[in-house]
SERO-4910 file (N, C-alpha, C, O; in steps of 0.05 Angstrom, whole numbers):
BEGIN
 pado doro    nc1    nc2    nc3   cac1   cac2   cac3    cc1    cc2    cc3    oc1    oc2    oc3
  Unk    A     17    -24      0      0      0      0     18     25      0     38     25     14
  Unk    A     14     40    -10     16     68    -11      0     93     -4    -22    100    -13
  Unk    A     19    109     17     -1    130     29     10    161     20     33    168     25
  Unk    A     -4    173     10      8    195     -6     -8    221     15    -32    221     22
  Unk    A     15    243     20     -5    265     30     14    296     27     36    304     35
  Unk    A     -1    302     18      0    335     -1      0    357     13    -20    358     27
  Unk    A     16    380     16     27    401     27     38    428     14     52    428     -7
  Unk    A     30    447     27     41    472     21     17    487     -6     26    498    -26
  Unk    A     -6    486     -2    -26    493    -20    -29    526     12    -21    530     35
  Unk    A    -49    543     -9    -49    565      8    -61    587    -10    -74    582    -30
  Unk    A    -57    607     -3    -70    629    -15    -52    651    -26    -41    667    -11
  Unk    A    -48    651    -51    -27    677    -72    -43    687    -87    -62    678   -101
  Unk    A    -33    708    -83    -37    732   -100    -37    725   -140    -19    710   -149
  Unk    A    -48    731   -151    -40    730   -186    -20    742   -195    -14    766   -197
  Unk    A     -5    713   -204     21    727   -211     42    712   -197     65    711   -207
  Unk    A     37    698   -171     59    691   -159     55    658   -154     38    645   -166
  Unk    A     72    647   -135     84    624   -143     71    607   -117     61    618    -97
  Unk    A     72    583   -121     72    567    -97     81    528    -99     68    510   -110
  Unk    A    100    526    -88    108    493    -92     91    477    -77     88    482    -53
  Unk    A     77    454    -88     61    436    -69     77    415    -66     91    408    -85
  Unk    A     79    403    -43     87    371    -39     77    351    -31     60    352    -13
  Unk    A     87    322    -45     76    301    -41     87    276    -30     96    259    -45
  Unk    A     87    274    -11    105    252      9     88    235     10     64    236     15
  Unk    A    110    209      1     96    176     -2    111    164     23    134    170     27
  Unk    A    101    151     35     96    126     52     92    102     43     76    100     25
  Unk    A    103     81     51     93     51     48    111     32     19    115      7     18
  Unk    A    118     53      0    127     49    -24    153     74    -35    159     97    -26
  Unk    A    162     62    -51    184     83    -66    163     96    -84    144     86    -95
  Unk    A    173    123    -85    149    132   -101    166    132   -132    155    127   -154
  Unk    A    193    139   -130    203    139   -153    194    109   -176    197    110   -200
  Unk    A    184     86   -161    179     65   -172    151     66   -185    139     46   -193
  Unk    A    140     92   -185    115    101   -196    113    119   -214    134    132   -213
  Unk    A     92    131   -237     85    161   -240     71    172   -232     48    164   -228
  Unk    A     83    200   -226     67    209   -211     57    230   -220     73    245   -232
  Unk    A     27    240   -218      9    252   -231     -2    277   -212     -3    274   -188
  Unk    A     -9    299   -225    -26    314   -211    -47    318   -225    -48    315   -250
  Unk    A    -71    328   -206    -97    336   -213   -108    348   -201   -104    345   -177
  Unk    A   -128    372   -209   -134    389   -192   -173    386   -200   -177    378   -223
  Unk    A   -192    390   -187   -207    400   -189   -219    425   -175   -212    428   -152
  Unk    A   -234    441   -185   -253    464   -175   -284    456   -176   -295    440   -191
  Unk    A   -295    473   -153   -319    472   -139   -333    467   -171   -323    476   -192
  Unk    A   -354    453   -170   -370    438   -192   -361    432   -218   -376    432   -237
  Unk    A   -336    426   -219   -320    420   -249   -313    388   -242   -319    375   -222
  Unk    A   -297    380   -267   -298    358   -262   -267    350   -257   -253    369   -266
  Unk    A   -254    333   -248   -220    330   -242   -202    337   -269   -203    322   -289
  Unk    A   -193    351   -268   -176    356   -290   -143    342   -286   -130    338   -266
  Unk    A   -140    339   -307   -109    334   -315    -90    359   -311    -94    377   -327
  Unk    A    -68    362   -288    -47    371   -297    -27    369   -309    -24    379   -331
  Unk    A     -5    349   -291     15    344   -307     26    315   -301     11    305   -285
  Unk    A     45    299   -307     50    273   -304     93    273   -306    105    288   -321
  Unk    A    107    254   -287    125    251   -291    131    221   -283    127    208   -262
  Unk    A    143    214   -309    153    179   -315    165    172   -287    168    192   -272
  Unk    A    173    147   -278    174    138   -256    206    137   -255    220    137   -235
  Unk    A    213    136   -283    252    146   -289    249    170   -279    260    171   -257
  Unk    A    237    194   -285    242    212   -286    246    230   -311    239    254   -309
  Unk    A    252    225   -328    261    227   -360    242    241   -371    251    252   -391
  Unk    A    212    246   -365    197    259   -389    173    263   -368    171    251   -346
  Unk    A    156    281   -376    137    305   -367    123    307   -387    129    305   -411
  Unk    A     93    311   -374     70    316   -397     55    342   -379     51    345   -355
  Unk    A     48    357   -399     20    382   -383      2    376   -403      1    366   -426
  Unk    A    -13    387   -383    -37    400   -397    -30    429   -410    -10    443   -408
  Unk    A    -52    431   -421    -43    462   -438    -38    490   -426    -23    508   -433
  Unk    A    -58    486   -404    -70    508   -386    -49    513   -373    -49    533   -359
  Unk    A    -25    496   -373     -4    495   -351     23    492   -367     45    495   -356
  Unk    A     20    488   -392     49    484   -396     68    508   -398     60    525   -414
  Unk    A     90    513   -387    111    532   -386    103    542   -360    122    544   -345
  Unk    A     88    547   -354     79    558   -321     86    544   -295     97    555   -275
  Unk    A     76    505   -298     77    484   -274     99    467   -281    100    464   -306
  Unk    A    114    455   -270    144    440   -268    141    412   -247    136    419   -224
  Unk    A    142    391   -251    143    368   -235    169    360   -235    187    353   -251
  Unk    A    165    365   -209    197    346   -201    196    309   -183    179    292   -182
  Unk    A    224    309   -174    223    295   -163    246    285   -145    268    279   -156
  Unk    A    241    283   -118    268    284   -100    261    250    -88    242    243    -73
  Unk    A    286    230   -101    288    207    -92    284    204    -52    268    194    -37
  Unk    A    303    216    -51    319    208    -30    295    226      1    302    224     25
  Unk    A    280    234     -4    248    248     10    232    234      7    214    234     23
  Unk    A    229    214    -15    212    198    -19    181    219    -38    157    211    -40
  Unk    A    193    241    -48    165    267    -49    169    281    -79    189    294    -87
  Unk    A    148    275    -90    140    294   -113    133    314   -114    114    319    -99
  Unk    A    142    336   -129    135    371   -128    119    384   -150    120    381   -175
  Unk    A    111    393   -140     82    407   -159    102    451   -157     95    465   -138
  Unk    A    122    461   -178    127    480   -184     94    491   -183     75    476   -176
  Unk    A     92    515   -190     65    539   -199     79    561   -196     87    570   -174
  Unk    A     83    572   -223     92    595   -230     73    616   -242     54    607   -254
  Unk    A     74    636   -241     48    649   -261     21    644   -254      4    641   -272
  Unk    A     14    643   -226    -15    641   -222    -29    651   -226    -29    674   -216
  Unk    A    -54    642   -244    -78    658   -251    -98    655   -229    -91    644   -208
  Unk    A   -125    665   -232   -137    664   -212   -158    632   -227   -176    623   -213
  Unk    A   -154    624   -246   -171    597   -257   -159    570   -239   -175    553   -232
  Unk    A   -138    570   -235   -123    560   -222   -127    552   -195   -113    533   -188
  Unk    A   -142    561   -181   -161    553   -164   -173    525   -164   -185    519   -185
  Unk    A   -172    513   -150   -178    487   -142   -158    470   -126   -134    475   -124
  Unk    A   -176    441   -111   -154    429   -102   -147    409   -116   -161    395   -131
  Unk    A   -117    409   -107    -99    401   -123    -92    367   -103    -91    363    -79
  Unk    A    -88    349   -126    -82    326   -116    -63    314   -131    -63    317   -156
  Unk    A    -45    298   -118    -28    282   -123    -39    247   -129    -60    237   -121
  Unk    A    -19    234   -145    -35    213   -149     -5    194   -161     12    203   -176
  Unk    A     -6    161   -148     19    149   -162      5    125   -180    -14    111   -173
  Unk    A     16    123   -199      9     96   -220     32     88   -241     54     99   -239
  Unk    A     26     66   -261     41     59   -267     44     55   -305     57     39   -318
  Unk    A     27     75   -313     26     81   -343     42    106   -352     29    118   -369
  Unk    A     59    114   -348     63    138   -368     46    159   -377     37    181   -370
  Unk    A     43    131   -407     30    136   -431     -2    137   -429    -16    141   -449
  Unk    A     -7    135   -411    -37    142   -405    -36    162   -375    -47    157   -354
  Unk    A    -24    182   -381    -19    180   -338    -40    209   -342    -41    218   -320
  Unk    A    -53    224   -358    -79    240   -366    -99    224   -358   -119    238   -358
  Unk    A   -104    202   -351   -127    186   -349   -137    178   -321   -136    153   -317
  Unk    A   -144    189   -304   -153    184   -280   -144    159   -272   -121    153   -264
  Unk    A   -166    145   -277   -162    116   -280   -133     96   -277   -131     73   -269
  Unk    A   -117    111   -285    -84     90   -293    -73     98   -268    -48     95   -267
  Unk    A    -85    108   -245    -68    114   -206    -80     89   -197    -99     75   -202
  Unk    A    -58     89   -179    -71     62   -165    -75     76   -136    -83     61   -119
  Unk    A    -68    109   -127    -63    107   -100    -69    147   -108    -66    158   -130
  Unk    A    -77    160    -85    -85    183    -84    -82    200    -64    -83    183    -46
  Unk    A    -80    219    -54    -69    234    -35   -101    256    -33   -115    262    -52
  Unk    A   -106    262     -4   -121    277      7   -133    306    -10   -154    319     -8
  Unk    A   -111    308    -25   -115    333    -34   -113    359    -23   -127    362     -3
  Unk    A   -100    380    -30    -85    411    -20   -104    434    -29   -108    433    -53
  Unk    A   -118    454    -16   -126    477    -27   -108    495    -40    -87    497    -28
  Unk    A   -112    512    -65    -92    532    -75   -117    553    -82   -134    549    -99
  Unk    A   -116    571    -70   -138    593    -86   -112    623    -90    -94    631    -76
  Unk    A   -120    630   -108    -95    655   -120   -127    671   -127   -145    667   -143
  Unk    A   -121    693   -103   -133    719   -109   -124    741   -134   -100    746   -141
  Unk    A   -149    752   -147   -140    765   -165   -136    804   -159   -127    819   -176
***
């Protein structure tokens, strides 16, 4: 089992920055990909971004690309959610998520394991 739980969500201004983190338990997380997703109040979970379980390659969504950065620190055991350029759309909470597709890692469905989820609201 794997226990995932998410940190450093909060309230910024438009325009400015905030790093979320995701600390795994129970498993290596590097032996996963790891995905973010955010939803907002009556929308439905959206896709952010995804990084291979090497490490080697990164996918966004559109809404995010050049703005949000996924990292990844072995040795913490914790995936990082960058946010650069906050808009105020941006709003929602944000969740972390580990699985084991890549190539599908846009797809809800392909996590096997999910984290609590972080508030981020960026005032405009």
């Amino acid at each position: 089992q794997v226990q995932l739980v998410e940190s450093g969500g909060g309230l910024v201004q438009t325009g400015g920055s905030l790093r979320l983190d995701c600390a795994a338990s129970g498993r290596t997380f590097s032996s996963y990909v790891a995905g973010w997703f955010r939803q907002a109040p009556g929308k439905e979970r959206e896709f952010v971004g995804a990084l291979s379980g090497s490490g080697g390659s990164t996918n966004y969504a559109d809404s995010v690309e050049g703005r949000f950065t996924i990292s990844r620190d072995n040795a913490k055991n914790t995936v990082y959610l960058q946010m650069n350029s906050l808009k105020p759309e941006d709003t929602a909470v944000y969740y972390c998520a580990a699985g084991g597709s890549y190539y599908i890692a846009s797809r809800p469905g392909s996590y096997n394991y999910w984290g609590q989820g972080t508030q981020v609201t960026v005032s405009s």
